[in-house]
N, C-alpha and C positions, 0 to 999 in steps of 0.2 A: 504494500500500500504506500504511495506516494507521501511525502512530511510536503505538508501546505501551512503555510503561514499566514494567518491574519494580518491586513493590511491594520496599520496604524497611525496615527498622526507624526511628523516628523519630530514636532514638541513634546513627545510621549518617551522617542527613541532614548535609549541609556547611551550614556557619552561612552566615546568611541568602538560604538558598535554599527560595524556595515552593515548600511541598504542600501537596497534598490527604488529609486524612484519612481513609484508606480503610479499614481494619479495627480494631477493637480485639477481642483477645485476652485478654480477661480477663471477670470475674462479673458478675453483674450489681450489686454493691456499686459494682465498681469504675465501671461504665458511669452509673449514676445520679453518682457523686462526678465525674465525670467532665463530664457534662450541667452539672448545678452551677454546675462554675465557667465553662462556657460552650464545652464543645467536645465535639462530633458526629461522628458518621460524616457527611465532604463536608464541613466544616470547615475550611477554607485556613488556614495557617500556617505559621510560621519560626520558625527559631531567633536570639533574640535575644544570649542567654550561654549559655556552657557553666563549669557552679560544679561541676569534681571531674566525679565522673560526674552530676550532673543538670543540668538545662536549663531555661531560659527561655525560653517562647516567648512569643510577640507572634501573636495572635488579634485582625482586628479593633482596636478601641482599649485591647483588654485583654494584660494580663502573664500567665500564669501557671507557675507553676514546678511543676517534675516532676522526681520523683529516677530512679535509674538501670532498678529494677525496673520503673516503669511506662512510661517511655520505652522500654522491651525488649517492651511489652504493643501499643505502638498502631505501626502499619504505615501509613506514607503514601505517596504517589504524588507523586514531587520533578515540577514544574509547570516547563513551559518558560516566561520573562518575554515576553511579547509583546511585538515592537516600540514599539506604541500606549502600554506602562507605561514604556517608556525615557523620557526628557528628551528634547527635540530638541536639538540642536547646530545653529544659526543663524551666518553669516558674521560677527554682532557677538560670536560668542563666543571667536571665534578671535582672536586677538593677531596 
């Protein structure tokens, strides 16, 4: 049986935890301003800080920060870390 994740607000996400940008809810101003500064529908991303209620996320090798309202607008899909993106742990790491 396939693992599905409920979608959830991006304000919801636990910091630095990968999603995937699944829905935005809002106009199309918003969606072009959105585009802009470089984030899509299927867009992977974290939260880097949380300032008051808005966010920084970490896109890629970009910042960008979002206040509370439009963090409430986009809906992402929080991404299990695969094994393969962990560090290894080798016997020289161990003490």
């Amino acid at each position: 049986m396939p693992h599905s994740t409920a979608l959830i607000r991006l304000s919801e996400l636990p910091h630095d935890t990968p999603a995937q940008l699944t829905e935005i809810h809002g106009g199309h101003h918003l969606i072009r301003r959105l585009l802009a500064l470089g984030l899509r529908q299927g867009s992977v991303l974290h939260i880097v800080q949380r300032r008051g209620q808005g966010l920084v996320l970490a896109t890629g090798a970009a910042r960008i920060a979002v206040g509370a309202g439009i963090a409430d607008k986009l809906w992402v899909t929080p991404q299990e870390i695969a094994p393969a993106a962990l560090p290894a742990v080798t016997a020289e790491d161990v003490p």
